[in-house]
C-alpha positions as CSV (number, residue, x, y, z in Angstrom):
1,X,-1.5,60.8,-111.8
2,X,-2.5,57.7,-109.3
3,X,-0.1,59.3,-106.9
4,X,-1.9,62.9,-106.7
5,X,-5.3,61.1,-106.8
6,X,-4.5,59.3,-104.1
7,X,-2.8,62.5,-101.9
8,X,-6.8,63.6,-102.9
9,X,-7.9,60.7,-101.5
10,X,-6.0,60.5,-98.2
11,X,-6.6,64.7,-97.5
12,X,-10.3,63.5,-98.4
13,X,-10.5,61.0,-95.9
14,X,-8.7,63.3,-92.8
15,X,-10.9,65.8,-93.5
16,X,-14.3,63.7,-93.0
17,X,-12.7,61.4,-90.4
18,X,-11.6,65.0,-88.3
19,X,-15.0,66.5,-88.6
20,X,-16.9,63.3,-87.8
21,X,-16.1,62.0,-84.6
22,X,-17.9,59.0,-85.0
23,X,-16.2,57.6,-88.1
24,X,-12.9,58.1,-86.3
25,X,-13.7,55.6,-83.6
26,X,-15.4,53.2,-86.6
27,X,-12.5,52.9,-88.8
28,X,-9.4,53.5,-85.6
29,X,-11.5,51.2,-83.1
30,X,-13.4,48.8,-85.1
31,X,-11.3,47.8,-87.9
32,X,-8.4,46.8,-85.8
33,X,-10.5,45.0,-83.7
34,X,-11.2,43.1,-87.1
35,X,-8.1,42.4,-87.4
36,X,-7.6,41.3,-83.7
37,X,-10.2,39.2,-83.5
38,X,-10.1,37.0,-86.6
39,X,-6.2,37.0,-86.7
40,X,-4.0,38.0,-89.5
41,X,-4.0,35.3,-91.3
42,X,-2.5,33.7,-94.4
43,X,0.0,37.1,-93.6
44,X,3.8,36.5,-94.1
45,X,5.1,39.9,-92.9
46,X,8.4,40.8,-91.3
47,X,7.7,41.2,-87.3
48,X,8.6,44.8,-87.5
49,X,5.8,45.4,-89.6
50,X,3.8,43.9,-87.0
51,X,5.2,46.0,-84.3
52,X,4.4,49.4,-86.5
53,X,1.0,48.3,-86.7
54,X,0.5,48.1,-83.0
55,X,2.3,50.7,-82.2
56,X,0.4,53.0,-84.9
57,X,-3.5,51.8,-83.9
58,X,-2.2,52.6,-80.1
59,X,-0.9,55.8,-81.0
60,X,-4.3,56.8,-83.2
61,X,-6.6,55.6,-80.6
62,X,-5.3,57.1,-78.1
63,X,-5.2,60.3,-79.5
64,X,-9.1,59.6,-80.0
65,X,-9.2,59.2,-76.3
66,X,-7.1,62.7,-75.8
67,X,-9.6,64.8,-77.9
68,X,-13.0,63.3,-77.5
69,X,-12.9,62.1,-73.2
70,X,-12.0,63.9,-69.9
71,X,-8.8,62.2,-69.7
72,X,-7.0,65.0,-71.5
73,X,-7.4,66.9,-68.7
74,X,-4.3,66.1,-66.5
75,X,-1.2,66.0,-68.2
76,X,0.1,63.0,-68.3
77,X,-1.6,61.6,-70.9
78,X,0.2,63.3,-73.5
79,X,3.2,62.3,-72.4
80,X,2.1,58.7,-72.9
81,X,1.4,60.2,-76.6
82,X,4.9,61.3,-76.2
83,X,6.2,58.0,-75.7
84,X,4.3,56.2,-77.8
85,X,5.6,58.6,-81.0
86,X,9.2,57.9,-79.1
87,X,8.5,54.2,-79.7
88,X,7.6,54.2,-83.1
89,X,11.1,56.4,-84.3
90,X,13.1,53.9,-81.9
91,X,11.7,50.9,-83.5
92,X,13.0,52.2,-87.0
93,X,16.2,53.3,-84.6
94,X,17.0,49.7,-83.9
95,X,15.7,47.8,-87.1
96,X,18.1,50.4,-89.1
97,X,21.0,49.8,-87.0
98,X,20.2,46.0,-86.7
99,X,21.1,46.2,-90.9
100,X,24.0,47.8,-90.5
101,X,22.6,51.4,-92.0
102,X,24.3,53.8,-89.7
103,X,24.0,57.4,-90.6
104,X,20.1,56.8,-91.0
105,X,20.0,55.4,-87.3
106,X,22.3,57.9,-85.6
107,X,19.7,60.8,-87.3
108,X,16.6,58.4,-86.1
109,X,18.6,59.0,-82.6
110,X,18.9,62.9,-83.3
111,X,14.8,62.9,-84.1
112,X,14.3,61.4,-80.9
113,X,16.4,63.6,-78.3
114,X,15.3,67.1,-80.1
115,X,11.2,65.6,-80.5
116,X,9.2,68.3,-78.0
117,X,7.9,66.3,-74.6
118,X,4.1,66.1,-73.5
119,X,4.1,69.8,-72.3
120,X,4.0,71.0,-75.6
121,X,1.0,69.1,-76.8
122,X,-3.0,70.4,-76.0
123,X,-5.9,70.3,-76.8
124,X,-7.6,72.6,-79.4
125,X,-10.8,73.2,-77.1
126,X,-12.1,76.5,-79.5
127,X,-12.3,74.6,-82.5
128,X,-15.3,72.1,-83.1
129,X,-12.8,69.2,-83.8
130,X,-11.1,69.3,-81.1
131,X,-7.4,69.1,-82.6
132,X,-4.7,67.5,-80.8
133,X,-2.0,70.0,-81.4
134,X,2.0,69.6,-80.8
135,X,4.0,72.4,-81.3
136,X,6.9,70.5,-83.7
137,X,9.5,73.3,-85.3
138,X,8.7,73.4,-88.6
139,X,12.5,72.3,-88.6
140,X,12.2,69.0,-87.2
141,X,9.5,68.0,-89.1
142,X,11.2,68.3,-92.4
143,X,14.3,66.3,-90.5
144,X,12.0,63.7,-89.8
145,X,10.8,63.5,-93.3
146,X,14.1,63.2,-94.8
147,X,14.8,60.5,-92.2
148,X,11.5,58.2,-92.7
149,X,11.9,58.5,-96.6
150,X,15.4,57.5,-96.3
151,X,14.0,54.9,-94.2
152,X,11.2,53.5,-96.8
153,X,13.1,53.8,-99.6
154,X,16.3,51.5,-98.3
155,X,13.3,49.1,-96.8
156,X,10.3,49.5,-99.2
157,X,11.7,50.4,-102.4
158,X,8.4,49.3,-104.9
159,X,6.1,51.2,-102.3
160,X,8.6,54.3,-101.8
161,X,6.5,56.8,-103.7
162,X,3.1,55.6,-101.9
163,X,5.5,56.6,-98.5
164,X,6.3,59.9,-100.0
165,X,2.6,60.7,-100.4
166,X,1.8,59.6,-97.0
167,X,4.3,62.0,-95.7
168,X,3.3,65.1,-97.8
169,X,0.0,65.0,-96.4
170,X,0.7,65.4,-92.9
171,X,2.7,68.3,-94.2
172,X,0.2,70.3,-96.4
173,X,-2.0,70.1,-93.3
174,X,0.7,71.5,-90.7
175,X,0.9,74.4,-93.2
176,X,-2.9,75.6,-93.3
177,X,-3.4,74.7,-89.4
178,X,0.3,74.9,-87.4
179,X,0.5,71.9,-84.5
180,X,-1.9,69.8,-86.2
181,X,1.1,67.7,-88.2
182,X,1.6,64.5,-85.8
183,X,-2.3,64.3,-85.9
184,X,-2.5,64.3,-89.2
185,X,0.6,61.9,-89.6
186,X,-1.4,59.6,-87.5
187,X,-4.3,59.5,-89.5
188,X,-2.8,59.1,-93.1
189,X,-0.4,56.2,-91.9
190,X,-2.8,54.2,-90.0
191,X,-5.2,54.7,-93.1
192,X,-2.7,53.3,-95.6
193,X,-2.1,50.1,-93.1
194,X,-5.5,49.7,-92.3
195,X,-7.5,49.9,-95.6
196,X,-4.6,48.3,-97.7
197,X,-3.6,45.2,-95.5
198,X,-5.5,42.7,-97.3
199,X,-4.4,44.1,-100.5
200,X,-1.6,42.1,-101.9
201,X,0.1,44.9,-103.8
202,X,0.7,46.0,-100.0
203,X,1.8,43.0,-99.0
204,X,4.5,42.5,-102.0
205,X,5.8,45.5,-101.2
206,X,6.7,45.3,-97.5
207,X,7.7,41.9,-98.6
208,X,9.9,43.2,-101.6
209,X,13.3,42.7,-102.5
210,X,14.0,45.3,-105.0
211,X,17.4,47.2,-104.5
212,X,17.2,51.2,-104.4
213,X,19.6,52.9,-106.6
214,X,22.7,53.4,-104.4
215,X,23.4,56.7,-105.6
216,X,20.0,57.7,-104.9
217,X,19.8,55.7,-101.2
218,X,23.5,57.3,-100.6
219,X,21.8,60.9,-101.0
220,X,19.2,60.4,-99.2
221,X,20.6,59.2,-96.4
222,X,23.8,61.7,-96.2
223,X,21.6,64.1,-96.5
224,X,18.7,62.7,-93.6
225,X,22.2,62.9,-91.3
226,X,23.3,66.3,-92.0
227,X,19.8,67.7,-92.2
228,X,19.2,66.3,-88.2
229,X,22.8,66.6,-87.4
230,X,22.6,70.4,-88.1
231,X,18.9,70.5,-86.5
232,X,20.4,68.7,-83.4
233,X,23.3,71.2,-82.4
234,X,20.9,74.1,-83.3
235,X,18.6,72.4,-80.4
236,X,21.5,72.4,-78.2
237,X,22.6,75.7,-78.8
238,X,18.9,77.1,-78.2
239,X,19.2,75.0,-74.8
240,X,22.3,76.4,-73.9
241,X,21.1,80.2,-74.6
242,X,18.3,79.5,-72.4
243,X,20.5,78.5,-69.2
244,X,22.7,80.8,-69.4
């Protein structure tokens, strides 16, 4: 029951936060500089962690930037969103395959050759939000799904059902607006590590040491593999039809 309230809560929040400009740039500008300014600490949290904070606030605000300023105009900006979404798989990428889990990292490697560049992202100029939308498959999305739950449930274990929420959301939304999922995504992650970072129910469980079943963290993974091992030769097939 806490679980659904809080998929309510986080739909809730993207909603308001999407519609109001203003509240975006509060809670994505103003908060981290909170945290920036008066320093994280009495915080004893693995430097990845860290790293996916940065890279997440970056990756928030600069989509901020991309739907409410000029600079959307040209193109390369997205592509800067591009990398920065590139960054934040290859971070997991390496951290994975610095553990020695290997079918989760060569998928993680899969997500990031078949992920769509900065020519398939725009913005939604007819709508009053203003939506940043990137046209995913449908397809990879689900891949990466599989792949980051594999991920948080062989690295967060306690907090693996708070993960699964935060990646339902992003795909509820995709499914009553198309293009809008890495938006979304965005939102709902940088709210849970935002709001929650003080809270020490957070911080125990990126700091947990709790062993997933193996069965269950077996199936996940061989199953995160196949899924964007299949996904990756049907990119490469789709390539090839096009060239030829």
């Amino acid at each position: 029951m806490n679980l659904v309230l809080f998929l309510c809560v986080l739909m809730v929040f993207v909603w308001v936060v999407n519609r109001f400009s203003i509240l975006a740039w509060i809670f994505f500008l103003l908060i981290p500089l909170f945290y920036f300014i008066f320093g994280f600490k009495g915080f004893d949290l693995p430097v990845f962690v860290y790293i996916k904070i940065f890279l997440v606030v970056t990756g928030m605000l600069w989509i901020l930037f991309l739907r409410y300023s000029r600079i959307a105009k040209g193109r390369w900006p997205f592509f800067i969103l591009y990398l920065i979404v590139l960054l934040n798989i290859l971070v997991v990428v390496v951290y994975e395959q610095s553990i020695g889990i290997v079918f989760n990292t060569i998928a993680g490697i899969f997500l990031l050759l078949t992920l769509p560049n900065g020519n398939h992202i725009k913005i939604d100029k007819k709508s009053k939000t203003k939506d940043l939308l990137w046209d995913i498959p449908f397809l990879w999305i689900i891949c990466y799904t599989l792949w980051d739950w594999s991920f948080c449930y062989s690295s967060y274990t306690v907090a693996s059902k708070v993960f699964f929420v935060l990646l339902l959301a992003p795909i509820i939304f995709e499914v009553i607006k198309r293009k809008t999922y890495l938006q979304v995504r965005a939102y709902t992650l940088a709210f849970y590590l935002l709001l929650f970072l003080y809270q020490k129910t957070f911080l125990s469980a990126l700091n947990a040491t709790r062993q997933p079943n193996v069965i269950l963290l077996a199936t996940f993974e061989y199953l995160s593999f196949s899924c964007c091992l299949l996904y990756f030769g049907y990119f490469m097939f789709k390539k090839y039809r096009k060239s030829t």
